[in-house]
C-alpha positions in Angstrom: 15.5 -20.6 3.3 14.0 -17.2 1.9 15.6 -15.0 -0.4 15.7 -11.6 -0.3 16.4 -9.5 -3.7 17.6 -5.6 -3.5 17.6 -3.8 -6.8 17.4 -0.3 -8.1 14.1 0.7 -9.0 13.1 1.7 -12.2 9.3 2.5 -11.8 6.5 2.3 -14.9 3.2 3.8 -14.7 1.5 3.6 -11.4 3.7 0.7 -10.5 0.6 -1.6 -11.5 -0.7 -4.9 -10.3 1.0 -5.6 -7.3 -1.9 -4.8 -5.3 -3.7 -7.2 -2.3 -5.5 -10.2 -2.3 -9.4 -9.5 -2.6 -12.6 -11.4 -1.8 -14.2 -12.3 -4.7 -17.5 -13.4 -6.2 -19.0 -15.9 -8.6 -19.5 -13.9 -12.0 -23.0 -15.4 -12.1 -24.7 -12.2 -10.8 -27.1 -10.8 -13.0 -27.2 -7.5 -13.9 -27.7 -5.0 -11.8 -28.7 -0.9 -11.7 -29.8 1.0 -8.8 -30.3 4.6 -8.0 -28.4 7.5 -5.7 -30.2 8.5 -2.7 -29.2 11.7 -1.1 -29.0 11.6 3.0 -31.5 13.8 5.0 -30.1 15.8 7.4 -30.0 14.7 10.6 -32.3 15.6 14.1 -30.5 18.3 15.5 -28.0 17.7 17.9 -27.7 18.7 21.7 -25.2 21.4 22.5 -21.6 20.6 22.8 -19.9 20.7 26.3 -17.5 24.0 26.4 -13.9 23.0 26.5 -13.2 23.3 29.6 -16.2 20.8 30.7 -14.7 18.8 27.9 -11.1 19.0 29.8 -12.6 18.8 33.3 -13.4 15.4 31.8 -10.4 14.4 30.3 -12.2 14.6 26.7 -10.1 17.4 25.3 -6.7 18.5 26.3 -6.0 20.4 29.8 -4.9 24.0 27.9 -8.3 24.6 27.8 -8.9 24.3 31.9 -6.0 25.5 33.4 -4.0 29.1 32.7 -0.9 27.3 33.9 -0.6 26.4 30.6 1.2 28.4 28.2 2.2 27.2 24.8 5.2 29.7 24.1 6.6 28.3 27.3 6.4 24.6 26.4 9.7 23.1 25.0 10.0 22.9 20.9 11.4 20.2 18.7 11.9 21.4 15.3 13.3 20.1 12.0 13.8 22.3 8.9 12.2 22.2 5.6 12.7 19.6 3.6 14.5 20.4 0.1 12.4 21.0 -3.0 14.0 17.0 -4.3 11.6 15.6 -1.1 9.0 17.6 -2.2 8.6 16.6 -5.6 6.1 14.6 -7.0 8.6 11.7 -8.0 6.4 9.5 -10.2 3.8 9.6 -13.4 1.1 9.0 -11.0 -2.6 10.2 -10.5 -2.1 10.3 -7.0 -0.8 13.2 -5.6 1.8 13.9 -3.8 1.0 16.4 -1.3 3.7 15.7 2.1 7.1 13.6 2.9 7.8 11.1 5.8 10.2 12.6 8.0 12.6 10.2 9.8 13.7 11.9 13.4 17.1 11.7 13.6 16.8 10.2 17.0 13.4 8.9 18.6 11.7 11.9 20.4 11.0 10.5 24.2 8.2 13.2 24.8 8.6 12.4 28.6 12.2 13.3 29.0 11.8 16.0 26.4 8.5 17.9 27.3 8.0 20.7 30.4 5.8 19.6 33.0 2.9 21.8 34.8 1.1 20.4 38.1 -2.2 20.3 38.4 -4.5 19.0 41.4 -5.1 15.4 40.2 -2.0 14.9 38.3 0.6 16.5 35.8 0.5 17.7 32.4 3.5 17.1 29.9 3.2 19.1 27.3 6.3 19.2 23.7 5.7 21.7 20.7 6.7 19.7 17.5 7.3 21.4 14.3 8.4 20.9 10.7 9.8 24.4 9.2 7.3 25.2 6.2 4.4 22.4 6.8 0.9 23.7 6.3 0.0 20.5 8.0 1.8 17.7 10.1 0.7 14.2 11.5 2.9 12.6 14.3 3.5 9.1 14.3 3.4 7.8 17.8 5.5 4.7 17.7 5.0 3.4 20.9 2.4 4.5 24.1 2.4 2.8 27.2 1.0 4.8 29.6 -1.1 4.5 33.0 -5.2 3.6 32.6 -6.2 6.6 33.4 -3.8 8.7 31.8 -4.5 10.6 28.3 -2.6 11.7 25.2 -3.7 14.9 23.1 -2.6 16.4 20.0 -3.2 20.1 19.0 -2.7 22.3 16.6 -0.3 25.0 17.9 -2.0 28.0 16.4 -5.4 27.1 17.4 -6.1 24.5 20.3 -9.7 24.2 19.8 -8.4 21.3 16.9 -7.2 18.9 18.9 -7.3 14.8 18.3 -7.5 12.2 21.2 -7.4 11.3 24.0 -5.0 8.4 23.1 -4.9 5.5 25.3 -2.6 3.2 26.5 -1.5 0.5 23.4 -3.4 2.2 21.4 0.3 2.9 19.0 2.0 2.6 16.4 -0.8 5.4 15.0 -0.8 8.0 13.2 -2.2 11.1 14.5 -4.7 13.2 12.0 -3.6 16.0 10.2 -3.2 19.1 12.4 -3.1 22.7 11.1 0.1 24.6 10.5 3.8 23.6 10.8 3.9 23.0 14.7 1.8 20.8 16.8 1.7 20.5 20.6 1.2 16.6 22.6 -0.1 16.8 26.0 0.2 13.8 27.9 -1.8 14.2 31.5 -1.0 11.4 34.1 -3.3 11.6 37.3 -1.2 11.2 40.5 -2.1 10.9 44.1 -4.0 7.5 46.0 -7.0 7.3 43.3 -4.5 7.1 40.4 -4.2 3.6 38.5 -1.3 1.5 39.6 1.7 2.8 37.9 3.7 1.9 35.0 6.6 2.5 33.2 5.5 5.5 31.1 6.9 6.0 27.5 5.5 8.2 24.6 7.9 8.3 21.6 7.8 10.2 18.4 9.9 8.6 15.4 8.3 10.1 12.6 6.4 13.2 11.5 4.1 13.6 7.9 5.6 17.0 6.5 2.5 18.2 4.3 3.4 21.4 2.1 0.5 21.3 0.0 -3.3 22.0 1.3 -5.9 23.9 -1.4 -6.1 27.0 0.6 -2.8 27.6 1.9 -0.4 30.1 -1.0 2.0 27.6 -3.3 5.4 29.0 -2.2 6.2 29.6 -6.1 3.2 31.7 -7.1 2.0 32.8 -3.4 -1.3 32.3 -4.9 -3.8 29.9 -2.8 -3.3 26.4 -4.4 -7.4 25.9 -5.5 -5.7 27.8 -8.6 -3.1 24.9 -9.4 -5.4 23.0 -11.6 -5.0 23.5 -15.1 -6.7 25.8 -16.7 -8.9 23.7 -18.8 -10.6 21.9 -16.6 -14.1 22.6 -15.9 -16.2 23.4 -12.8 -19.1 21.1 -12.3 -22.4 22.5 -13.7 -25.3 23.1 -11.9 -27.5 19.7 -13.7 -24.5 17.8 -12.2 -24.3 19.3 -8.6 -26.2 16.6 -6.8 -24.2 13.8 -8.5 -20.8 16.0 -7.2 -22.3 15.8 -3.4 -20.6 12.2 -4.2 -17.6 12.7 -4.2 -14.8 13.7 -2.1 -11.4 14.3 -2.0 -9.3 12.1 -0.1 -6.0 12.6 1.8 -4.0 9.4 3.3 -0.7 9.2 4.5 2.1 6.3 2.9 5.4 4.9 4.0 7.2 7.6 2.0 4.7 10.2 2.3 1.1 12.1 2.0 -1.0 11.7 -1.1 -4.4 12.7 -2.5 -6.7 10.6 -4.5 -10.8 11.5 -5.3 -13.7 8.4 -4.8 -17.6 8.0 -4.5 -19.8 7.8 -2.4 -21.9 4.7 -2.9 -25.0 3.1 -2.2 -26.8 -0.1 -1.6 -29.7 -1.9 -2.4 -31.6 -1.0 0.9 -30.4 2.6 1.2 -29.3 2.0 4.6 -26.6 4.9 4.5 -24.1 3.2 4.9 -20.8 4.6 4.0 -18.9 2.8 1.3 -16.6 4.6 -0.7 -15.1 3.6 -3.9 -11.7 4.8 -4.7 -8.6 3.3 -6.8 -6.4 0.3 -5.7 -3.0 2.2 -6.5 -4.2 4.7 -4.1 -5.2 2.8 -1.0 -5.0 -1.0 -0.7 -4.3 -1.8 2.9 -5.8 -1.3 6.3 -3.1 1.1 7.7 -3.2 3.7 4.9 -7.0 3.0 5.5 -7.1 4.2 8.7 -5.2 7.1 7.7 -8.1 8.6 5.7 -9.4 12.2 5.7 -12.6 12.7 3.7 -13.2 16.7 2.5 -16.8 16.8 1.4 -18.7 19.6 -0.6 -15.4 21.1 -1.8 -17.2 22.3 -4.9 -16.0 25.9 -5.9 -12.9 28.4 -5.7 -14.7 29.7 -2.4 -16.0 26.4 -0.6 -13.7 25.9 2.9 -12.4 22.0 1.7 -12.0 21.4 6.0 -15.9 22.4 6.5 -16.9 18.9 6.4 -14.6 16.8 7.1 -14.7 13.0 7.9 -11.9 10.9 9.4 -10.7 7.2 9.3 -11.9 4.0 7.0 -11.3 0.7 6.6 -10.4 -1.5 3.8 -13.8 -4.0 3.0 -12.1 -5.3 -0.3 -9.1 -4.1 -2.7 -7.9 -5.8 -5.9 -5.4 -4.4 -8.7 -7.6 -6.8 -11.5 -10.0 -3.2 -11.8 -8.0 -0.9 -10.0 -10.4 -0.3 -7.2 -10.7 -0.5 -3.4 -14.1 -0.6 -1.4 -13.8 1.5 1.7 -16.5 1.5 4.8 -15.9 5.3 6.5 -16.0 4.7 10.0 -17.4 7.7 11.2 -21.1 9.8 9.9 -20.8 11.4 6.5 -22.1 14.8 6.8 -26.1 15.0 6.0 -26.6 16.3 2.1 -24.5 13.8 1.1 -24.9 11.4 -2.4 -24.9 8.3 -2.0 -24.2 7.3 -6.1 -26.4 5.1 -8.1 -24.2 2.6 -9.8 -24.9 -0.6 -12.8 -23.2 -3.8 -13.7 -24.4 -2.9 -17.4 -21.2 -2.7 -20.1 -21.6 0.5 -22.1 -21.0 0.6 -25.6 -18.4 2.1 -28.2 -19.7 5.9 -28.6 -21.3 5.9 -25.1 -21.5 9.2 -23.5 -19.8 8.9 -20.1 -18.8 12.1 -17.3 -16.2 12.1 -14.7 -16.3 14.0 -11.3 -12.8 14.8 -9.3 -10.3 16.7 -7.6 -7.6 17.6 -9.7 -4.5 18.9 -8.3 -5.9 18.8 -5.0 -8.5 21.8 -6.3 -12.0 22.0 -5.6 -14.2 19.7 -8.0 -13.9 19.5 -11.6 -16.3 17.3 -14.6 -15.1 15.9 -17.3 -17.5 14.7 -20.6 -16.5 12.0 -23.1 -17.3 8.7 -24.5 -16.1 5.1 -24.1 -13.2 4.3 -27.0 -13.2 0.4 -27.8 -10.7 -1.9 -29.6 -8.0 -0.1 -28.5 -5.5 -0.4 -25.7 -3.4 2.0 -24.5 -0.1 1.4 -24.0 0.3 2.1 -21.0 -1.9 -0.9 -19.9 -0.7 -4.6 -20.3 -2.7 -6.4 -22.7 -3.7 -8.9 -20.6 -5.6 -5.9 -18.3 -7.0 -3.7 -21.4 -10.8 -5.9 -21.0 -10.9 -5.0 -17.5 -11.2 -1.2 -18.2 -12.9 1.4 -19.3 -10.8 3.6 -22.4 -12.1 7.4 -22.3 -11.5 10.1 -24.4 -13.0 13.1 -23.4 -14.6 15.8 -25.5 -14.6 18.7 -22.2 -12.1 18.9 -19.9 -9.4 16.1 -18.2 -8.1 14.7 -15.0 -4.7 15.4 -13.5 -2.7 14.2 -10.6 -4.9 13.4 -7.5 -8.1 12.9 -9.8 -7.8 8.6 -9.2 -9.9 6.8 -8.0 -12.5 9.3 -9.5 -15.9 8.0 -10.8 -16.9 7.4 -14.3 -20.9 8.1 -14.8 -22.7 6.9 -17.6 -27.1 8.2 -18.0 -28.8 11.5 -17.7 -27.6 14.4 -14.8 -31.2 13.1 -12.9 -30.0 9.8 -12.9 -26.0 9.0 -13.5 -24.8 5.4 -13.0 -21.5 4.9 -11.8 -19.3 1.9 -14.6 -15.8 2.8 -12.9 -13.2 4.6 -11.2 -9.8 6.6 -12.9 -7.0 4.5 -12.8 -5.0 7.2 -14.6 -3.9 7.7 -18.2 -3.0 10.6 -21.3 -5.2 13.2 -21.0 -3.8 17.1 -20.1 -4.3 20.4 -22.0 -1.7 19.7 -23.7 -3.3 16.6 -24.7 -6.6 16.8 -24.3 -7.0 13.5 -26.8 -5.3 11.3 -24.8 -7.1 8.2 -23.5 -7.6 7.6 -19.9 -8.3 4.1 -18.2 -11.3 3.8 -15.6 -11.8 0.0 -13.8 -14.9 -1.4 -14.9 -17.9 -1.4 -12.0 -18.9 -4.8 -13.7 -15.7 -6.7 -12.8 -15.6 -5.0 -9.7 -18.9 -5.8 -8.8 -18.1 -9.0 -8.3 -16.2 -8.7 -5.6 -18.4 -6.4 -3.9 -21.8 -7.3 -4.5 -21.9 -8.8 -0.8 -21.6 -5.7 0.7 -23.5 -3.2 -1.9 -26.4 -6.1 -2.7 -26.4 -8.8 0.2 -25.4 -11.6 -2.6 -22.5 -13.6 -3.7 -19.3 -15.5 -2.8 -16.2 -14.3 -1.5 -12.7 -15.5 -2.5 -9.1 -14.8 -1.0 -6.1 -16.2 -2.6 -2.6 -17.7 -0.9 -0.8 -15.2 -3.1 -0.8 -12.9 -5.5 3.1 -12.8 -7.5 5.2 -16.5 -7.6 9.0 -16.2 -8.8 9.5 -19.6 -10.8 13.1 -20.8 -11.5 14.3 -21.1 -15.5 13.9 -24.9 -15.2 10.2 -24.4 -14.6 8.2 -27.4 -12.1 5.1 -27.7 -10.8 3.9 -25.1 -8.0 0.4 -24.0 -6.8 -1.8 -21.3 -5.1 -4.9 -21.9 -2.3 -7.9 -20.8 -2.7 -9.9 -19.4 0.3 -13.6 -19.6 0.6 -15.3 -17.2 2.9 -18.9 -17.9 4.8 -20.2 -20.4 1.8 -18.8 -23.9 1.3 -20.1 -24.2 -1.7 -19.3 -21.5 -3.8 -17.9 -22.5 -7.8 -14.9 -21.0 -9.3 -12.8 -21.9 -12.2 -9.1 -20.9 -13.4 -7.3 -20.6 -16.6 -4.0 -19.0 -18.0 -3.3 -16.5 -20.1 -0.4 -18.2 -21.8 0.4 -21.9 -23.1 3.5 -22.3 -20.7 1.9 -22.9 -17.8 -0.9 -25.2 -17.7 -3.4 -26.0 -14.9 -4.2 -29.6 -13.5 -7.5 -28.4 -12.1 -9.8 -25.4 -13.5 -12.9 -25.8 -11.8 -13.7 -26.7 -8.3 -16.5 -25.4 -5.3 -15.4 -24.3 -1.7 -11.4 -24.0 -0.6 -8.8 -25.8 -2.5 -5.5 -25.4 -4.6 -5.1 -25.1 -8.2 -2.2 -27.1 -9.0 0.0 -25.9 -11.9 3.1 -26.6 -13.7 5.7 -24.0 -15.7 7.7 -25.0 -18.6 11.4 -24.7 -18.8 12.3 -20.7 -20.6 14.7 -21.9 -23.1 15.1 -17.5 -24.1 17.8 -15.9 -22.4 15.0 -13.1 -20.9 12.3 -13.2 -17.9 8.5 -14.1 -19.1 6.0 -13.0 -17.3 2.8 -14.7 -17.4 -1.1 -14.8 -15.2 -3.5 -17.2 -14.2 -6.9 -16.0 -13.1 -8.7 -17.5 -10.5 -11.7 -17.2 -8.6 -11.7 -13.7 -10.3 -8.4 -13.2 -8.8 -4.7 -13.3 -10.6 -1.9 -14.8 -10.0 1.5 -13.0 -11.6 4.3 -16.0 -12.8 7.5 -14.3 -13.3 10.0 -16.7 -14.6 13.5 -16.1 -14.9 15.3 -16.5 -18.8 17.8 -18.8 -19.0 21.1 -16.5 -18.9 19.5 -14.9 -16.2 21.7 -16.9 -13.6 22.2 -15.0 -10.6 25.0 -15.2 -8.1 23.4 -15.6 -4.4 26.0 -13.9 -2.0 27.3 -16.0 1.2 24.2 -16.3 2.9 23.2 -13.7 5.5 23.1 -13.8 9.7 20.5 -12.4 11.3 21.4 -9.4 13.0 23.8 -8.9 10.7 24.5 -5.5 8.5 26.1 -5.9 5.1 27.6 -3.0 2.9 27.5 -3.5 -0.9 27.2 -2.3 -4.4 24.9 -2.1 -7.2 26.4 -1.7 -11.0 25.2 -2.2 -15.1 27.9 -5.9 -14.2 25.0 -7.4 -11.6 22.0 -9.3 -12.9 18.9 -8.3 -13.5 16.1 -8.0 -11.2 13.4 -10.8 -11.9 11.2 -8.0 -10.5 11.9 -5.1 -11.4 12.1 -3.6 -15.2 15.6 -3.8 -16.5 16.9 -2.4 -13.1 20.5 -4.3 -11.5 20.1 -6.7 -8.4 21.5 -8.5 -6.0 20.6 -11.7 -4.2 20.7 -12.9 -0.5 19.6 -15.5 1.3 19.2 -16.6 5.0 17.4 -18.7 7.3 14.4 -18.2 9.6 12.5 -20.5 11.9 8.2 -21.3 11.8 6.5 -18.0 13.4 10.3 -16.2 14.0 9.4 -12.2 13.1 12.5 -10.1 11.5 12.7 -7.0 9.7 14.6 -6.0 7.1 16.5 -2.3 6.1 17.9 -0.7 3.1 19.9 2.2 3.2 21.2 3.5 -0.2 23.0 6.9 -1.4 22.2 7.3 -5.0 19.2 5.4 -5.6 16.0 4.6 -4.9 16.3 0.7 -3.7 13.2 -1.9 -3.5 13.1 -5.2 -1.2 11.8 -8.2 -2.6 11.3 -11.0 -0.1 11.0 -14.2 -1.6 9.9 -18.0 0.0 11.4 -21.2 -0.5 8.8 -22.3 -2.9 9.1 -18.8 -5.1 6.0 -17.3 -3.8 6.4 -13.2 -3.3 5.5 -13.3 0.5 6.8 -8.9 0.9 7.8 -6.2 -1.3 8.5 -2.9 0.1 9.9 0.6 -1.5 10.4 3.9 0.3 10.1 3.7 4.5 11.1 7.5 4.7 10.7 10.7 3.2 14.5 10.7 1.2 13.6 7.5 -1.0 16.9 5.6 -0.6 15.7 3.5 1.8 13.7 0.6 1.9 
C-alpha cells in the first residue's frame, strides 16, 4: 500500500534539504589546495560550411536552401502573455525567476497543424510557435517518432541563422534550447521517394512551451530600460585585480517544472589541469539530471556593455548533488570557450575574521564582487541548527548578493591566487541591509563527495533514501547504504537526537544501518537526522494528536474532487499547512502518475511507501502553481 498526502503549501526559505542522494567520500582526505589555471585558446578552427551546405546536408534547417520557404506563410500557434501573478518571482529565493511553464491547452500535433512545402527528396513541415511578450521561448517536444532519416529543427523566427537540432527519432521528451524572441519556427523534413527509410507512423507533439520575460539585454517592461540595470545599486562591479578570478564564473539559466530560473557557479579545476569542465553551483538550484541538461552557460558577462549570448555554452550533467552543503558538481558537456578560469580551490577551514570575496550575477546582471569576512558562533535563523557547521556565515563589508547570485563562489587568499571555501546558498544581505549574514556551503564538506572527480581519490556513497515518515508509535526501520567501485570503503553513522538510536554506526562496503524511533508522547511532529556515510537521513515523526483520517482508499484511474480547510490535519510534511490522506495499491514494477489540480492554492504531492520511506515529492508541473 503507498500513501499519497496533498496539502497546501506553505514554503520556508529555499524549501531546504530535500535535495538528492549524493556519492560520498570517507572524511579521511587530507587537506588539500590547488591553483586556477586559465585555458589557452585553442588551434584555430577550419571554416564553417555556409548554411545552405549545412542544409544540403541535413545539419541545419531547409529555410536556408530552398526560397520555397517563407516564414510569414507558415501557419502560427500563439498564446498570450501570461499575467503579471505568473510572472512573479513567488518565493524568498536566490534563484531567479526569469520564465513560466506554459501548459497548451491542447497538445500541438505539429504534423496536422504545420504547412507543408515539397522539395525533391522529401517535404518540409514547417509551424510558427509563439508566446505574446517572451524575449525567449524553449519548446518541449513531448513525444518524436519520426522516420531514420528524417530531421527536426528549431529556429528562432526573427533570425534563422540560430537554429537547434536536427532532432532524431526518440530522442523526446526534451526540451529545446532557448531561442530568441517570442516566436519560434519547427521544421520537420521527411525524405520521400524509393531511397527513403521504411516508413512510420510520424508524430511530433508540442505540450508545453518555457515563456521567458526576463533576459539582461532585452528593456524590463516597467522601466523600458535594458535589465543589466536591475541590480541594485550597491552592488559593485568586479575590479580589475579580480578580473581573472571572474573569467570563472558564469551565469547560469535552466528550466524547472514550473518555470525558468537563473543561478551563478564556478568554474573548477583538478589536480592534473586536464580542462575538464566541472562547474560548481548550489543544490537548491540544480539537483537532477533533467534540469541538468537544461543548462545554458553565459561566459565573460563582465560589464554593462559585454553581449551575455557571446559565449555561450549548452547542456551538463549532474556528477554529484547533496542539500548537506548546498552544492551540485556539474560536468558541461560541451568546450568552455578558451580564456576561461578554471578556479583554484582548498579543503582548509578559514577562521573567524577571515577576509573572504564573492563573484556573481545578481539579478540576472552582468558580474558583481562582493568583500567580507567569515562570522563564527552564530547561526542564522534562517538555517536549522543541525546545518549551521556545514556553512560558511558572511557578512560583507562591500557590496551583496541578490536573487540569482546562488550558487556563487566564496574566495578566500590574495587576487593572484583566490581559493574557492564555498558556494551562496542565500541569506540577509540587500542595501537595505547590507549587515545581514549570508550562508555559503563549505568546500571542505563538499569535498568529500567530490574529491573523486576533482583529485582521482576517495570513496563514493549513495543512500536508499533521503526523508522517512515514522508513525507516533515509533518501531524499528532502516536505510541502505550503497558503495560504489570500492568494497572496502569505512563509514560510520550517528543521530542528532536521543530518540532514535542506531544498532550499527560503523561498517566497510554496502550495508543497512538499522534504527529504531521512540514513541512521541507530545501532541506535535519531531523532526530529527541521522548522518551517514556523510549523507542524512530526515525522520519526521508524527505527534501524538496528529491522527489523520485516510479517505476510502483510491482506484487507479480514478479522479477524486475534494477540499482542503483550517478542520483537516496537519501535513507531517509540510510547515503548519492542512492535509489530506489517500491511500491505494500498486503491483512490483506497475508505473502510475499522479495530478493535482487546485483553484486557490498552491498544492504539494507527497508519495509515501509502506515502510514510511518518502519515495516522491512533487510541487508546481505548470506555469499557474495550483497544480502538482
Amino acid at each position: 500500500m503507498r500513501e499519497m498526502i496533498l496539502f497546501s503549501s506553505q514554503r520556508i526559505f529555499f524549501g531546504l534539504f530535500l535535495g538528492l542522494a549524493c556519492a560520498w567520500f570517507s572524511p579521511s582526505l587530507a587537506q588539500i589546495s590547488i591553483s586556477g589555471w586559465t585555458k589557452p585558446a585553442a588551434p584555430k578552427a577550419e571554416a564553417t560550411p555556409s548554411l545552405t551546405k549545412l542544409a544540403e546536408r541535413k545539419e541545419a534547417p531547409q529555410i536556408h536552401r530552398s526560397t520555397n520557404l517563407k516564414i510569414e506563410s507558415f501557419k502560427k500557434y500563439s498564446l498570450p502573455a501570461p499575467t503579471a501573478q505568473e510572472m512573479e518571482q513567488r518565493e524568498k529565493s536566490r534563484k531567479l525567476k526569469i520564465g513560466v511553464t506554459r501548459s497548451l491547452p491542447q497538445v500541438l500535433n505539429v504534423v496536422a497543424q504545420s504547412s507543408t512545402v515539397a522539395m525533391t527528396e522529401g517535404e518540409v513541415k514547417s509551424l510558427r510557435v509563439a508566446s505574446e511578450g517572451a524575449v525567449q521561448i524553449r519548446l518541449h517536444l513531448n513525444r518524436l517518432e519520426i522516420p531514420s532519416d528524417a530531421s527536426v529543427f528549431v529556429y528562432a523566427a526573427s533570425n534563422p541563422k540560430e537554429f537547434y537540432g536536427p532532432y532524431r527519432n526518440g530522442s523526446s521528451p526534451l526540451w529545446t534550447p532557448p531561442i530568441s524572441g517570442g516566436e519560434a519556427v519547427i521544421e520537420l523534413f521527411i525524405r520521400t521517394g524509393k531511397d527513403a527509410a521504411k516508413a512510420v507512423s510520424v508524430r511530433l507533439e508540442i505540450d508545453q512551451i518555457s515563456h521567458i520575460f526576463r533576459h539582461p539585454k532585452s528593456a524590463n517592461t516597467a522601466t523600458q530600460q535594458a535589465q543589466v540595470e536591475d541590480a541594485e545599486s550597491c552592488n559593485e562591479d568586479v575590479t580589475a585585480e579580480w578580473s581573472e578570478t571572474a573569467k570563472s564564473v558564469a551565469m547560469v539559466q535552466f528550466h524547472q517544472p514550473d518555470g525558468e530560473y537563473v543561478c551563478s557557479g564556478v568554474l573548477l579545476n583538478d589536480t592534473k589541469n586536464s580542462g575538464t569542465p566541472y562547474f560548481l553551483t548550489a543544490n537548491h538550484c540544480i539537483d537532477n539530471g533533467v534540469t541538468a541538461n537544461s543548462t545554458r552557460f553565459h561566459w565573460f558577462f563582465d560589464t554593462a556593455s559585454s553581449n551575455p549570448d557571446s559565449n555561450v555554452t549548452y547542456s551538463a550533467e549532474v556528477l554529484q548533488t547533496s542539500d548537506v552543503s548546498d552544492f551540485t558538481l556539474l560536468r558541461i558537456k560541451n568546450p568552455v570557450p578558451a580564456g576561461v578560469r578554471f578556479s583554484g580551490w582548498t579543503t582548509a577551514v578559514p577562521t573567524a575574521n577571515t577576509n573572504v570575496t564573492s563573484i556573481h550575477h545578481p539579478a540576472a546582471d552582468y558580474k558583481r564582487i562582493s568583500f567580507g569576512r567569515i562570522v563564527t558562533n552564530t547561526c542564522p535563523s534562517y538555517l536549522p541548527p543541525e546545518f549551521c557547521d556545514n556553512f560558511h556565515a558572511v557578512r560583507w563589508n562591500i557590496g551583496i548578493t541578490e536573487p540569482g547570485s546562488s550558487g556563487g563562489g566564496l574566495w578566500m587568499g590574495s587576487a593572484s591566487d583566490p581559493k574557492l571555501i564555498g558556494q551562496l546558498l542565500g541569506g540577509e544581505s540587500a542595501c537595505q541591509t547590507p549587515n545581514g549574514l549570508d550562508s555559503y556551503g563549505r568546500f571542505d564538506i563538499t569535498m568529500e563527495a567530490v574529491a573523486r572527480h576533482l583529485t582521482g581519490q576517495g570513496c563514493q556513497y549513495s543512500l536508499s533514501h533521503k526523508k522517512q515518515i515514522v508513525e507516533s508509535a515509533g518501531g524499528a526501520a532502516k536505510v541502505q547504504i550503497f558503495v560504489n567501485d570500492i568494497s572496502d570503503c569505512s563509514w560510520t553513522a550517528r543521530s542528532n537526537v536521543n530518540w532514535i538510536t542506531l544498532q550499527n554506526v560503523q561498517g566497510q562496503g554496502d550495508a543497512t544501518v538499522n534504527f529504531t524511533v521512540a514513541p512521541n508522547t507530545s501532541g506535535a511532529k519531531r523532526s530529527g537526522l541521522i548522518f551517514v556515510a556523510g549523507h542524512n537521513l530526515r525522520i519526521i515523526q508524527r505527534g501524538a494528536a496528529e491522527i489523520c483520517a485516510e479517505t476510502p482508499k483510491l482506484a487507479l484511474g480514478a479522479t477524486i474532487s475534494g477540499t482542503l480547510s483550517a478542520s483537516n490535519c496537519l501535513s507531517v510534511t509540510g510547515y503548519g499547512a492542512a492535509a489530506v490522506r489517500y491511500t491505494f495499491d500498486t503491483q512490483p514494477g506497475q508505473f502510475f502518475s499522479i495530478a493535482v489540480q487546485a483553484t486557490e492554492f498552491d498544492p504539494y504531492v507527497t508519495l509515501i511507501g509502506p515502510d514510511g520511506r518518502v519515495i516522491r515529492e512533487n510541487d508546481d508541473i505548470g506555469y499557474n502553481n495550483t497544480n502538482a
